[in-house]
C-alpha positions, 0 to 999 in steps of 0.5 A: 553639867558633871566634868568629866574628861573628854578622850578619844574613842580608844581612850574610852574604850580602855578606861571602861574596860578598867573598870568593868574589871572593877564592876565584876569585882563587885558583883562577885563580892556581893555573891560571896556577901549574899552566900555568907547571908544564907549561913548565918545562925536562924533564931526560933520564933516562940511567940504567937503574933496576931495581925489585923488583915483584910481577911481577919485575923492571921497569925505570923504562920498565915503570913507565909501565904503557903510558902516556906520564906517570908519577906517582912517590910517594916513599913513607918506608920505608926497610929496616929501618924500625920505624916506619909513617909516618902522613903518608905513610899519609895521602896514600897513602889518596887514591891509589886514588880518584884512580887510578881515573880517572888510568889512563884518562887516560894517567897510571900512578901508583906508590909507591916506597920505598927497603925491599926489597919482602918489608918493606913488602908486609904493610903494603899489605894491612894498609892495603887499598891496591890501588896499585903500590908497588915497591922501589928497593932494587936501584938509586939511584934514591931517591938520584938523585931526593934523597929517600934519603941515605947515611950519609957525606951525612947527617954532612957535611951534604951532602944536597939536598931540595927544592932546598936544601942543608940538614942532615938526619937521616933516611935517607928523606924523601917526595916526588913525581917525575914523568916523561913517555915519548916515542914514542922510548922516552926518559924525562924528568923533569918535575917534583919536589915535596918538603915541603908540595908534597904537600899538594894530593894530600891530599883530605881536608886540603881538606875541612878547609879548608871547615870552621870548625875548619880543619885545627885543627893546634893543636900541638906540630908545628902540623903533620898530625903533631899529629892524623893517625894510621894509619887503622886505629889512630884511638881507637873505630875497633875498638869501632865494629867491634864495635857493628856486627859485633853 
């Protein structure tokens, strides 16, 4: 149990008011962040992706599904891959809420991963997931967009994530893209988060935040790796199931 201080009504009352100054802080602070975000530079797309989708063929234009913004998750799966990645599962969990709204609002969001499409489509039904979810096998976008890594880069070293040059050992690393469509047709790339900038996509780890626990990360990653599981594999769920399918 946390131990925090126990006070009177009134005592309580002024502590949070404090902090609520602090909270407002906060939120203007991430206005601010968020208008600085829209200004900055757009970098033209030249090259001609083509994804594997369950429709065909589409290039990156037939993404925007209509739209003029288009929100690209970089979802880990790579071909091949054996494992089933709980961070990136845990964040996909929000997309379809939000996507009820986005589509109205001028923002197609997709998922892309690095497999061909026949490796990770049984794992959407697996999750229920109902988002678009294309494979970039075909072409080097998850390679131009730095969150997919060659052999040859990984031994040298040379590979660039969240806009450092660091070593690494995975093929495949998450990430969020997004690009803008003007009226010519022409693609630009606005904005990339990688790392904990995914984060605010996470309603659940802001949920959380409310609470007395916290994200209660408590080791050995200190991270969501310490607690999160795919959201069919948590312990009880099954027997939960069966209590009220009886």
């Amino acid at each position: 149990m946390p131990n925090n201080k126990i006070v009177s009504q009134q005592d309580w009352f002024q502590a949070h008011k404090a902090h609520l100054a602090r909270e407002k802080e906060l939120t203007r602070f991430r206005d601010r962040i968020a208008a600085e975000r829209r200004e900055l530079p757009w970098l033209k797309m030249r090259k001609d992706y083509v994804f594997e989708t369950e429709q065909g063929p589409q290039k990156l234009a037939d993404l925007f599904g209509g739209a003029s913004q288009l929100i690209v998750y970089h979802f880990m799966f790579g071909p091949g891959a054996d494992y089933r990645c709980e961070g990136c599962s845990f964040l996909a969990d929000h997309i379809d809420g939000a996507n009820q709204h986005l589509k109205h609002h001028d923002v197609s969001l997709v998922v892309i991963s690095r497999a061909p499409l026949a490796e990770f489509l049984p794992y959407k039904q697996r999750m229920g997931w109902n988002f678009d979810w294309v494979s970039s096998y075909a072409s080097d976008f998850n390679f131009d967009m730095q969150v997919s890594f060659t052999d040859k880069q990984i031994a040298s070293g040379d590979t660039t994530y969240n806009f450092e040059q660091r070593a690494l050992k995975s093929k495949d690393l998450p990430g969020i893209s997004v690009f803008y469509r003007d009226e010519n047709g022409d693609i630009f790339l606005t904005f990339m988060s990688r790392s904990r900038g995914g984060d605010p996509l996470i309603g659940a780890y802001h949920y959380l935040d409310l609470t007395p626990k916290g994200r209660n990360e408590t080791g050995p990653y200190h991270s969501l790796m310490d607690w999160v599981r795919l959201h069919d594999e948590y312990a009880g769920r099954h027997e939960m199931q069966d209590a009220c399918c009886h």
